[in-house]
C-alpha positions as CSV (number, residue, x, y, z in Angstrom):
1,X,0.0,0.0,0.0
2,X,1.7,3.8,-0.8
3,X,-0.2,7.2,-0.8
4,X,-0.3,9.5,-4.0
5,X,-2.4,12.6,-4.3
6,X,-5.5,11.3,-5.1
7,X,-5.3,8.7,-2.3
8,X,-4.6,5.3,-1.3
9,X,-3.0,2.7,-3.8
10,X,-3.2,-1.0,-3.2
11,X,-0.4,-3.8,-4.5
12,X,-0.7,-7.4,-4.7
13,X,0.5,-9.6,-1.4
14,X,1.2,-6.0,0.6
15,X,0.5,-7.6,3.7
16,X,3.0,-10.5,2.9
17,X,6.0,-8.3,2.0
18,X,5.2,-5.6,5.1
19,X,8.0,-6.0,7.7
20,X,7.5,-6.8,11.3
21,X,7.8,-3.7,13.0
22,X,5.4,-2.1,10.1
23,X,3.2,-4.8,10.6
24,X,2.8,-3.7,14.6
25,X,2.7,-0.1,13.4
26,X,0.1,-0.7,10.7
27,X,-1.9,-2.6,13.7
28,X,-1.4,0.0,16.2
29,X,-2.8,2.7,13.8
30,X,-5.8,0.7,13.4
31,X,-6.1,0.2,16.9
32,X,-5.5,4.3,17.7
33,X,-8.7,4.8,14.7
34,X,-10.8,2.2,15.9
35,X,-10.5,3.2,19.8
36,X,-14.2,4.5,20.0
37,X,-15.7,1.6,18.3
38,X,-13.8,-0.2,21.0
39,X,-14.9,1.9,23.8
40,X,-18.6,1.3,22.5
41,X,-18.3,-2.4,22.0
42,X,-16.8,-3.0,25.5
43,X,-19.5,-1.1,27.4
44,X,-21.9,-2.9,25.8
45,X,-20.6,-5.9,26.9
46,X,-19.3,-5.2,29.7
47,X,-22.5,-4.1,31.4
48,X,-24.8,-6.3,29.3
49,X,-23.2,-9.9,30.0
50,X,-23.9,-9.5,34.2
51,X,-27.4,-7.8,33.2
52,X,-28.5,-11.4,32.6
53,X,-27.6,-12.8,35.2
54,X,-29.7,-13.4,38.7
55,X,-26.9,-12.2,40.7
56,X,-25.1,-9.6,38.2
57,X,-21.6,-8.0,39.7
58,X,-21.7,-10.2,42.7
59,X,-20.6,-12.8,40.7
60,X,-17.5,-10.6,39.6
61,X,-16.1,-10.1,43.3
62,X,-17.7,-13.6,44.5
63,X,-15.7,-15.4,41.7
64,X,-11.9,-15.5,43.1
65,X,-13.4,-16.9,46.4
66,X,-15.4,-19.9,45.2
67,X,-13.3,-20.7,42.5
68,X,-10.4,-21.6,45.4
69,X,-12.7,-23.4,47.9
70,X,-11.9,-27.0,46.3
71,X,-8.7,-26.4,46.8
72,X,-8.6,-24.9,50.5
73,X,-10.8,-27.6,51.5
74,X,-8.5,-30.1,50.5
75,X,-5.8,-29.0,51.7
76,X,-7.5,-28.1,55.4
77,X,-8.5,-31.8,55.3
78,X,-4.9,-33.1,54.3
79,X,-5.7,-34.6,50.9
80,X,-3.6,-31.9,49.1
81,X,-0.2,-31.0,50.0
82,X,1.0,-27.7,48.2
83,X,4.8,-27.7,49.5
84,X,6.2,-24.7,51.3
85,X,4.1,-21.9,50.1
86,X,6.0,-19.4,51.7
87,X,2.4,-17.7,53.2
88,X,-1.4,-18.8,54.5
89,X,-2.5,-21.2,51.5
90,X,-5.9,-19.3,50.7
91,X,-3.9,-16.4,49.5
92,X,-1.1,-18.4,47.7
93,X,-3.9,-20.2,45.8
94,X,-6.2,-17.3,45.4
95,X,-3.2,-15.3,43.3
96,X,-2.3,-18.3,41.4
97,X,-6.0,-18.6,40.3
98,X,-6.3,-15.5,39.4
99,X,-3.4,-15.1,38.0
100,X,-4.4,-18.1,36.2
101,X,-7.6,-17.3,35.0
102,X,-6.1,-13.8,33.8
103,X,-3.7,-15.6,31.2
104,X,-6.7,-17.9,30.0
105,X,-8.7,-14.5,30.0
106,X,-6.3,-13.2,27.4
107,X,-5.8,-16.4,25.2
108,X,-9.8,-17.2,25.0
109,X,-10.0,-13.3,24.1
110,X,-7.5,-13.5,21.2
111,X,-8.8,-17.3,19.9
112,X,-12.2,-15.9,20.2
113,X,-12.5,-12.4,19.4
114,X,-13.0,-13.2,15.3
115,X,-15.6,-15.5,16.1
116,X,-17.4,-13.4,18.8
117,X,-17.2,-10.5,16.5
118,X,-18.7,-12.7,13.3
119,X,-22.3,-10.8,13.2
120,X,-20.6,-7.3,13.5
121,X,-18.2,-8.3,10.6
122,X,-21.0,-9.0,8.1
123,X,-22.7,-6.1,8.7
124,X,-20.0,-3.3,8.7
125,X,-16.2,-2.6,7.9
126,X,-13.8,-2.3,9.9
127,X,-10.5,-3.3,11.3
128,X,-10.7,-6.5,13.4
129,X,-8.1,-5.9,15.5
130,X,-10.6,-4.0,17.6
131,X,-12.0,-7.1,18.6
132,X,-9.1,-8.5,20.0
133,X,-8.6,-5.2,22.0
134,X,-12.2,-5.1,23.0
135,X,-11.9,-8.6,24.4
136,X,-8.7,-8.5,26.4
137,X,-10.0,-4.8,27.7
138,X,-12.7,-7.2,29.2
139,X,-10.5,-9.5,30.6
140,X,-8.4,-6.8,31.8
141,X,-11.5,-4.7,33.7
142,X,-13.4,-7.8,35.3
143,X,-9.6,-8.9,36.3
144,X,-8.9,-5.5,38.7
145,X,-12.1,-5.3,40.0
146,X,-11.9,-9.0,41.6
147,X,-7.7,-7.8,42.9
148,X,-10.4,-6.1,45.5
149,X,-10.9,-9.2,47.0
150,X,-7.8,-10.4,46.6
151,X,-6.4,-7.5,48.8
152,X,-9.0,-8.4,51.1
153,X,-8.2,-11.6,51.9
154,X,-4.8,-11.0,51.8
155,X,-5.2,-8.3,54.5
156,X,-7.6,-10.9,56.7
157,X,-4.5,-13.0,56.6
158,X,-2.0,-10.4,57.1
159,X,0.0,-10.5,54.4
160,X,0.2,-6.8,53.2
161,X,1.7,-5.8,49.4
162,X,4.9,-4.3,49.6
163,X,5.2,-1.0,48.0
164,X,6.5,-2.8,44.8
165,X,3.2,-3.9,44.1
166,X,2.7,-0.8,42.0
167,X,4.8,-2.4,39.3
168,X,2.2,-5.0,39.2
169,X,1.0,-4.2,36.3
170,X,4.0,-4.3,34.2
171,X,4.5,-7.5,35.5
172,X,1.7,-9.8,34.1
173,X,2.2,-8.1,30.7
174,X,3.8,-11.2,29.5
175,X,0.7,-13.0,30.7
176,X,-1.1,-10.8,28.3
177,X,2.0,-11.6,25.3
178,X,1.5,-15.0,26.0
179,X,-2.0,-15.8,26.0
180,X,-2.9,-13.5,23.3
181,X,-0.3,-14.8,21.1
182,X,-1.2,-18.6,21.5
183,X,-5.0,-17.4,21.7
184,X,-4.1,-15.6,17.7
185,X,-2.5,-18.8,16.4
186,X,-5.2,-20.7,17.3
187,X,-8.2,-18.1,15.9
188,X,-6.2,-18.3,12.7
189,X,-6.1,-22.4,12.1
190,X,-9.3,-22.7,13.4
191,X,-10.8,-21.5,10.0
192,X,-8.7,-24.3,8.5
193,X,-8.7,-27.0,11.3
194,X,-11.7,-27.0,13.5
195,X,-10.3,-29.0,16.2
196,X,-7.5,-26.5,16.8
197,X,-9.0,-25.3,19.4
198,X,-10.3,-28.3,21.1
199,X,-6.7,-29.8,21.4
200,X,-5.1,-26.5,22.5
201,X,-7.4,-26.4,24.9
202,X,-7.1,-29.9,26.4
203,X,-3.4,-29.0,26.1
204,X,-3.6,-26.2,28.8
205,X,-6.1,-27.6,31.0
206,X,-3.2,-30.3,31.6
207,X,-0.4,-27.1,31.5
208,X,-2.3,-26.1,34.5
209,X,-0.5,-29.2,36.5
210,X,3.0,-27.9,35.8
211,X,2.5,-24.3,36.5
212,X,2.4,-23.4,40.3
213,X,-0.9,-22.6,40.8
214,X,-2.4,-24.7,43.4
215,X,0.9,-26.2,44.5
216,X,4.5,-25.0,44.9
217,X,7.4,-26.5,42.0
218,X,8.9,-28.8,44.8
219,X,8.5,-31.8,43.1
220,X,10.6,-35.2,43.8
221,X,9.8,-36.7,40.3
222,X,12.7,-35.5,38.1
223,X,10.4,-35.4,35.1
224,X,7.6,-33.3,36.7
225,X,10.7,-30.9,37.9
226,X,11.9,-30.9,34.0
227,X,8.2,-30.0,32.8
228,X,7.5,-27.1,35.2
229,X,11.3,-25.9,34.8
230,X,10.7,-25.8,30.9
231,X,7.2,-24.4,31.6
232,X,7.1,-20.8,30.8
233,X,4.3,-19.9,32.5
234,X,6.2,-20.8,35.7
235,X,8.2,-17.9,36.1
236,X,5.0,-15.6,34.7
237,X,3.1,-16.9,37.6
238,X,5.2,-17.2,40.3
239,X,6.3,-13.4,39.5
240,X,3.3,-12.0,39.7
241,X,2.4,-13.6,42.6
242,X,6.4,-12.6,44.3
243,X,5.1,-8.9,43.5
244,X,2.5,-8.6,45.1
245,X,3.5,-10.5,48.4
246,X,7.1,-10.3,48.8
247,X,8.2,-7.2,46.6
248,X,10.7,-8.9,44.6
249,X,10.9,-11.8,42.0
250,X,12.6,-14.8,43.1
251,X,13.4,-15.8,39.5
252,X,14.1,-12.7,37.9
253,X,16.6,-14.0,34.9
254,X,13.9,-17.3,33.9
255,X,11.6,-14.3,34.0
256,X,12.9,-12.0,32.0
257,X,14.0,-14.6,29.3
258,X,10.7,-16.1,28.7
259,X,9.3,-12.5,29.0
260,X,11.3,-11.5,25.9
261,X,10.3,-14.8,24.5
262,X,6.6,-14.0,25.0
263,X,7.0,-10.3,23.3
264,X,8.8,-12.1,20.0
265,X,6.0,-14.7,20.0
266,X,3.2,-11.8,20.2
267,X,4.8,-10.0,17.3
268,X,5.0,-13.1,15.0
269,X,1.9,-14.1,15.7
270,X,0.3,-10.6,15.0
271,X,1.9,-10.9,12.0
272,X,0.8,-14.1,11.3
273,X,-2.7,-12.7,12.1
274,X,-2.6,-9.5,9.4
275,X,-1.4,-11.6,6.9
276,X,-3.8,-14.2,7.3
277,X,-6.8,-12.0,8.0
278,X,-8.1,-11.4,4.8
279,X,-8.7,-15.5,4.2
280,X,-9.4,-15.7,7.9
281,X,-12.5,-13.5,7.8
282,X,-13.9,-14.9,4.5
283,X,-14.3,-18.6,6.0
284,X,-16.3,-16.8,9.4
């Protein structure tokens, strides 16, 4: 694509031959010109998904806490044993789960956002990396309002965030690399392959095992210690969950590799995503 003075000109396979970083530029731009469709579509949603329900926001804050009752149970009653957490259990497996549920958040956003955008698609134009930013913004708002209740039960069992919890959010951006990179990948084979997502999915419910969420990485079984040492999502958990308890992350170099990892992966798979939209959105 090039600009003349009578306007836009379009070349064959353009979106093939555009480099990386004009690839993210060319996005972002679309982004910045789309932000008040985006704003529009995620109040809509926002407000209108917990409209249905019997309950509505309760559901939000009451979430974190029944989604980690299983686990507390069990390990009250001595059927689970986590390891050394380090601090009470109910708050070390209240901030892996949520920690958790925010890097599903963002790959479900990205594998869905095509697909959850299909009826808009047919009816107007326009660039559909809004959708992707409409869902993760979703992800993103439902995700702070439940780190109320976090804080809450982390006060009730008096463990208070160090000051460094402020970085917090610079911290789980790799969550947010991750997921949405895996989550694009899979929204682009899916139009070829339905049962992408199926095994992806079945392939992270079992990733959930080797990532320190309800249990600490102590294992005795040298293969389980190989898999959660090679598991990336390791270090993105456990650091978020260092920040906002202890101030500092424990395993700062395996975080910041795989968190340069996760920003190449997002990049090539948003280029793999603006290439491939154009076929993408034809077979919705």
């Amino acid at each position: 694509m090039s600009h003349d003075s009578k306007g836009v000109i379009y070349y064959p396979n353009q979106r093939a031959e555009a480099s990386l970083l004009k690839t993210f530029l060319v996005v972002l731009g679309n982004i910045v010109e789309g932000r008040e469709l985006i704003w529009q579509m995620f109040k809509r949603d926002f407000f209108v998904v917990y409209r249905r329900s019997i309950l509505g926001y309760f559901w939000i804050l009451a979430g974190p806490v029944t989604g980690i009752i299983t686990w507390v149970f069990m390990n009250y009653a001595g059927i689970l044993h986590p390891g050394e957490v380090g601090m009470p259990y109910p708050v070390f497996v209240l901030l892996g789960s949520q920690m958790w549920g925010l890097f599903i958040g963002f790959y479900k956003s990205a594998a869905e956002s095509l697909g959850s955008g299909s009826g808009l698609m047919k009816q107007i134009k326009f660039e559909h990396e809004v959708l992707l930013v409409k869902q993760a913004g979703l992800v993103v708002a439902n995700f702070f309002i439940t780190l109320a209740v976090v804080f809450l039960v982390m006060v009730i069992f008096r463990v208070v965030p160090p000051w460094q919890a402020v970085f917090f959010p610079v911290v789980i951006l790799p969550l947010f690399f991750l997921g949405a990179a895996m989550g694009i990948v899979v929204s682009v084979f899916a139009s070829v392959i339905s049962d992408t997502a199926r095994i992806v999915g079945e392939f992270i419910g079992f990733l959930m095992y080797i990532t320190p969420v309800i249990y600490t990485t102590d294992f005795r079984h040298p293969l389980l210690k190989l898999l959660v040492k090679w598991n990336p999502l390791s270090y993105l958990i456990a650091a978020s969950r260092d920040i906002l308890t202890v101030g500092s992350i424990q395993q700062f170099n395996g975080y910041l590799v795989v968190s340069a990892l996760t920003i190449v992966l997002f990049l090539t798979a948003l280029r793999l995503f603006y290439v491939s939209e154009p076929l993408v959105a034809e077979k919705i």
